[in-house]
Structures are given as structure tokens and as C-alpha cells.
C-alpha positions in Angstrom: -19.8 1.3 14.9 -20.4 -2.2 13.6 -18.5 -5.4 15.2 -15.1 -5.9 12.8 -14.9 -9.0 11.2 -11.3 -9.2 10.5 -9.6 -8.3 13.7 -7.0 -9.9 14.2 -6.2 -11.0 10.8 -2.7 -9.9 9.1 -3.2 -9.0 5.6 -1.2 -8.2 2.3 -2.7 -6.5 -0.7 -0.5 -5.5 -3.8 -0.9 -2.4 -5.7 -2.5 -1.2 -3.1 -1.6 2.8 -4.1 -4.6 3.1 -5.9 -8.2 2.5 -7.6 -9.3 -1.2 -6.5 -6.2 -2.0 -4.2 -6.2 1.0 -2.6 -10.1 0.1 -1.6 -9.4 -3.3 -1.1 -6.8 -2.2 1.7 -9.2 0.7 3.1 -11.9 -2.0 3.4 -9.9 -4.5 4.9 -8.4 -1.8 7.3 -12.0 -0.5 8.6 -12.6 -4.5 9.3 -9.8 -4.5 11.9 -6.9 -6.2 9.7 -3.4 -5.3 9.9 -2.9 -4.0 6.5 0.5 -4.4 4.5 0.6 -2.8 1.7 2.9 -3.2 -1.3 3.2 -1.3 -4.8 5.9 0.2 -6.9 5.0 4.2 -6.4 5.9 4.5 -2.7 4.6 8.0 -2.9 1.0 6.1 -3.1 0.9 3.4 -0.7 2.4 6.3 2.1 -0.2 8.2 1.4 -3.0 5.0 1.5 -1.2 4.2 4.9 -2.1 7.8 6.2 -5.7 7.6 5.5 -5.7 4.2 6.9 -4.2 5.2 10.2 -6.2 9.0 10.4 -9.4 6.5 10.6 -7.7 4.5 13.3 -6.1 1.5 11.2 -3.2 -0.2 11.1 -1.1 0.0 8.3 2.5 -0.4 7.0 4.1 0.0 3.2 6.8 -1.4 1.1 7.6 -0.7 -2.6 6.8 -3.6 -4.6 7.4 -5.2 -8.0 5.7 -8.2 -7.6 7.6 -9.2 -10.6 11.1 -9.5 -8.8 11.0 -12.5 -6.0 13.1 -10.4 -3.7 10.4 -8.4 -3.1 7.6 -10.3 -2.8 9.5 -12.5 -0.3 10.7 -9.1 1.7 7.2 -8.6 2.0 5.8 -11.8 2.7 8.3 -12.2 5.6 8.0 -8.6 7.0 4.2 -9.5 7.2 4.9 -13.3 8.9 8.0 -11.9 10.9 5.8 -9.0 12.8 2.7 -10.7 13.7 3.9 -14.5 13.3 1.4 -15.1 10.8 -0.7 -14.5 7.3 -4.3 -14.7 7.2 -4.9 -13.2 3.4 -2.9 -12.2 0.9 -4.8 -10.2 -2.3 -3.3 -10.2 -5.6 -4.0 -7.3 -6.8 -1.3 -5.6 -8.8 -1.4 -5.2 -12.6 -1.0 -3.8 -15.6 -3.0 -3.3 -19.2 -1.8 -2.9 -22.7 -4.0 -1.9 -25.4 -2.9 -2.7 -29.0 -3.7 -5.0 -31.3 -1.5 -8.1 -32.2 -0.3 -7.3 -35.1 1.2 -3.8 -33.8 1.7 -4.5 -30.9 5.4 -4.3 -29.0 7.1 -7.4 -27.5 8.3 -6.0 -24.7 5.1 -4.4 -23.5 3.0 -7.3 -24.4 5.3 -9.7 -21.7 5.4 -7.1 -18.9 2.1 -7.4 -18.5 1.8 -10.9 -18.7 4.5 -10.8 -15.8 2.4 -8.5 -14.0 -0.7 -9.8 -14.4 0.3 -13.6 -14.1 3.8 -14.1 -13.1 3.3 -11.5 -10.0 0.1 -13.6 -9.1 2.1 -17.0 -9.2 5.3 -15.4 -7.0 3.0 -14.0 -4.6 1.3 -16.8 -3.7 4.3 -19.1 -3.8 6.0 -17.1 -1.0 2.4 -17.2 1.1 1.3 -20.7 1.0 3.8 -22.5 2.4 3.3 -19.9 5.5 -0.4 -20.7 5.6 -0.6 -24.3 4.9 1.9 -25.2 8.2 -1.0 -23.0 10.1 -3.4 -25.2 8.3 -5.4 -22.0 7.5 -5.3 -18.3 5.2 -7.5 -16.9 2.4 -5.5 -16.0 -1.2 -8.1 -13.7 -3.2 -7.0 -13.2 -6.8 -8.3 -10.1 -8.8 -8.8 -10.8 -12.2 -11.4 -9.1 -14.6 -14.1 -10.7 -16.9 -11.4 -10.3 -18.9 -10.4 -13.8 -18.4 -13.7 -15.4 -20.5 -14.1 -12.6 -22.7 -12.7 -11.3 -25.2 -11.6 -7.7 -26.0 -10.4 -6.2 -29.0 -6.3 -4.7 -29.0 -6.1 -6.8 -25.2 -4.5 -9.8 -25.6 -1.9 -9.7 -23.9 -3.9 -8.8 -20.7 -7.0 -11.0 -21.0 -4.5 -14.3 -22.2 -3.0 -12.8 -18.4 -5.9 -12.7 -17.2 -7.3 -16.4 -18.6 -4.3 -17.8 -17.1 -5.1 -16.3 -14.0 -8.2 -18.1 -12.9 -7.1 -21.2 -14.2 -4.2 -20.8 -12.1 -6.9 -19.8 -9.1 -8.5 -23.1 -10.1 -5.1 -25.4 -10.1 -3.9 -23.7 -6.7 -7.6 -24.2 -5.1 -7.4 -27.8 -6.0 -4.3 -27.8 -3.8 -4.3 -26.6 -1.1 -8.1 -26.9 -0.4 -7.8 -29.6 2.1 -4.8 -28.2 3.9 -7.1 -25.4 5.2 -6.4 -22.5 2.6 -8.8 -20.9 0.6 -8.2 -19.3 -2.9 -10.7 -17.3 -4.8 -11.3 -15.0 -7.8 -12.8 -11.8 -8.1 -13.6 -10.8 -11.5 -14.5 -7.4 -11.9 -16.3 -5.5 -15.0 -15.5 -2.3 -15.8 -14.2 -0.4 -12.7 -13.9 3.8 -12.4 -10.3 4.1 -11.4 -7.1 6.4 -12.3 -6.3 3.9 -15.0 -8.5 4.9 -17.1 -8.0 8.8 -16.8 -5.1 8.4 -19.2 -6.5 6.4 -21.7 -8.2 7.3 -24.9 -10.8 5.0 -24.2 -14.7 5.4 -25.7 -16.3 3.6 -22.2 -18.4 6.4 -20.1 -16.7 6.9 -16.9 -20.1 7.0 -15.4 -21.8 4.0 -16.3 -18.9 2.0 -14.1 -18.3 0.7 -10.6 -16.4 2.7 -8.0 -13.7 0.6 -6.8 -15.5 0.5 -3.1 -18.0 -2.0 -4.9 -14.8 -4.7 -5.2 -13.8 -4.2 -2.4 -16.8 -4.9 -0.5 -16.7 -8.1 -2.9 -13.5 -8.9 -1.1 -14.4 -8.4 2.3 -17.5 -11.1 1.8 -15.2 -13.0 0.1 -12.7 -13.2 2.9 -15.5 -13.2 5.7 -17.0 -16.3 4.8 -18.2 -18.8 8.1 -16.2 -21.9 7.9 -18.3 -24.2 6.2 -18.6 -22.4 2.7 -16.0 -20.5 0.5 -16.7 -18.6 -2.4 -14.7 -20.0 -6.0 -15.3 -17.6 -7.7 -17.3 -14.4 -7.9 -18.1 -12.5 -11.1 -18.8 -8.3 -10.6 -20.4 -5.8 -13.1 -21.9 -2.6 -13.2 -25.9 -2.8 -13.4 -25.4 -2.2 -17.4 -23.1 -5.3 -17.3 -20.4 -5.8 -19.7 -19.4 -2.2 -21.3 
């Protein structure tokens, strides 16, 4: 078995019950990190847990609405409270509508902007202060190309999306010199259970299993001191679908 790079290392990932955060958390896991993992179907993250633990990694759950900041602190501090620290905390979590803007519903059009960017801001307020007093810790952000392109009946998700990385860019800016790294990930078209229920014209088959990001995340967070990585933009070898 190869070394681990992460052991040690106490790590957070949201919607971690399925698809991408669900690999981000096995990948992370099978790297030796203490894996917390939050989402809002407890079912799934139990059952992520499990696999985790039946290949000999360490895992624990919470249900999660990264919208509410009750929960996001509960699990920020459960994380910081049982091993004393945070090394990285992924952003995962969100959520797609797909209408256009002239049909589109109010209600649905805001909750994913508060999933998407709202649950990226709260997340990462409740873990910086934590990693700035150790003067180190890696936020990863997982965004989509969907935050510099444009897509048809998606506003509401790539306007979440754009606001996002530029958010990645403003927190980068400060808190680079007090140790903490913040990066984006920003996936093309990935194969996950999200798209199973969509009447969508993509080919399943021409996209990237979510393994492929999460390998993205693990070079991401594994980078030697002395080089971090912005930003980091991933497609399927047919590129943008």
C-alpha cells in the first residue's frame, strides 16, 4: 500500500452522501484523514461512513444544511472539539435549478443561490478563524465551469457559481499570509446521481466519474509547502458538453 499523505489531517467535506462529495471523502479517507462528513440525507452520509470504515478509515457523520449556521458551526466545532484542530474543510454541498428566467420560480431560484453561495460563505466563516490562530489549513471550494460560462435555463446556479470563485479569490487574498490556503476546483460535466433524474440531452458516458475530482482534490490539498494551487479547471477529454 502506498505511504498516506494526509495522516493526520482532520477533515470536513459537505454533501458528502453522494456523487463528487462522497468521492471527495472516500479519497481523503484512503489518504489517512479523519473524515467528517456532513449532508442533509443522513441515510447517505451513514452509509459513506460504513464504506469508509469497511476499508479501514475513519469517519464520523452529521446531518447538514449548510444553509442554517447552527449547523455548520455544530460541525465545525464537533470536528475542532475531537481532534483540537482543522486541517481542510471542502465545500462541497449544492444544488441546481434548470429553467429559464423568465419561468422560472423565486423560491427555487434563491435556494440554490443559498446553497451554492451562502453555504460556501458560512462554512468557511466558522473554519477560518480556527485555522488562522494555527497559522495553517487548506479551504477547497467546488465550483463548476459554470462560473465563466454560460448555460442556458441556469442562472440561478452559474450567477452561484460566478460568485463562488470570486468569493475564493477575496478569501485567498485574505488569509494567504496567515498560513491558510483557499482553492477552487471547477469541474465539467461530472457522471453523478444528479443527473439520473433529469431530463437532460448530455450522454452520461462522455462524462467524468466523480473519482476524477476527487483525485483533483487530494493534489490540491497535498501540495509541498512552497506552491498552492488557485485554481484548477477539470473536464472530460471531450471538454465542455
Amino acid at each position: 500500500m502506498s505511504e498516506q499523505r494526509l495522516t493526520g489531517n482532520v477533515a470536513v467535506v459537505t454533501g458528502a452522501g453522494k456523487g463528487i462529495g462522497e468521492a471527495i471523502a472516500k479519497a481523503l479517507a484512503r489518504e489517512g484523514a479523519a473524515v467528517f462528513l456532513g449532508a442533509r440525507t443522513e441515510a447517505d452520509i451513514e452509509r459513506v461512513a460504513a464504506e469508509i470504515s469497511a476499508e479501514g478509515g475513519v469517519a464520523y457523520t452529521q446531518r447538514l444544511d449548510v444553509t442554517r449556521m447552527s449547523d455548520v458551526r455544530r460541525l465545525i466545532e464537533r470536528a475542532h472539539v475531537q481532534f483540537g484542530k482543522l486541517d481542510i474543510l471542502v465545500n462541497n454541498a449544492g444544488s441546481a435549478v434548470f429553467e429559464s428566467v423568465a419561468d422560472s420560480d423565486a423560491d427555487d431560484w434563491w435556494r440554490t443561490v443559498e446553497v451554492n453561495l451562502k453555504g460556501t460563505y458560512l462554512c468557511s466563516r466558522a473554519a477560518v478563524p480556527k485555522m488562522i490562530e494555527r497559522g495553517q489549513g487548506h479551504i477547497v471550494n467546488i465550483l463548476s465551469i459554470a462560473a465563466n460560462t454560460a448555460f442556458p435555463m441556469s442562472s440561478a446556479y452559474c450567477a452561484s457559481k460566478a460568485g463562488g470563485l470570486m468569493f475564493t479569490r477575496v478569501l485567498s487574498a485574505e488569509v494567504r499570509e496567515e498560513g491558510v490556503r483557499v482553492s477552487a476546483v471547477l469541474p465539467g460535466s461530472t457522471r453523478t446521481p444528479f443527473w439520473e433524474n433529469q431530463d437532460s440531452p448530455l450522454d452520461l458516458t462522455k462524462m467524468m466519474p466523480p473519482e476524477r475530482v476527487a483525485e483533483a482534490v487530494v493534489f490540491v490539498v497535498t501540495q509541498p509547502e512552497g506552491a498552492t494551487t488557485d485554481e484548477l479547471h477539470l473536464l472530460p477529454p471531450l471538454g465542455i458538453l
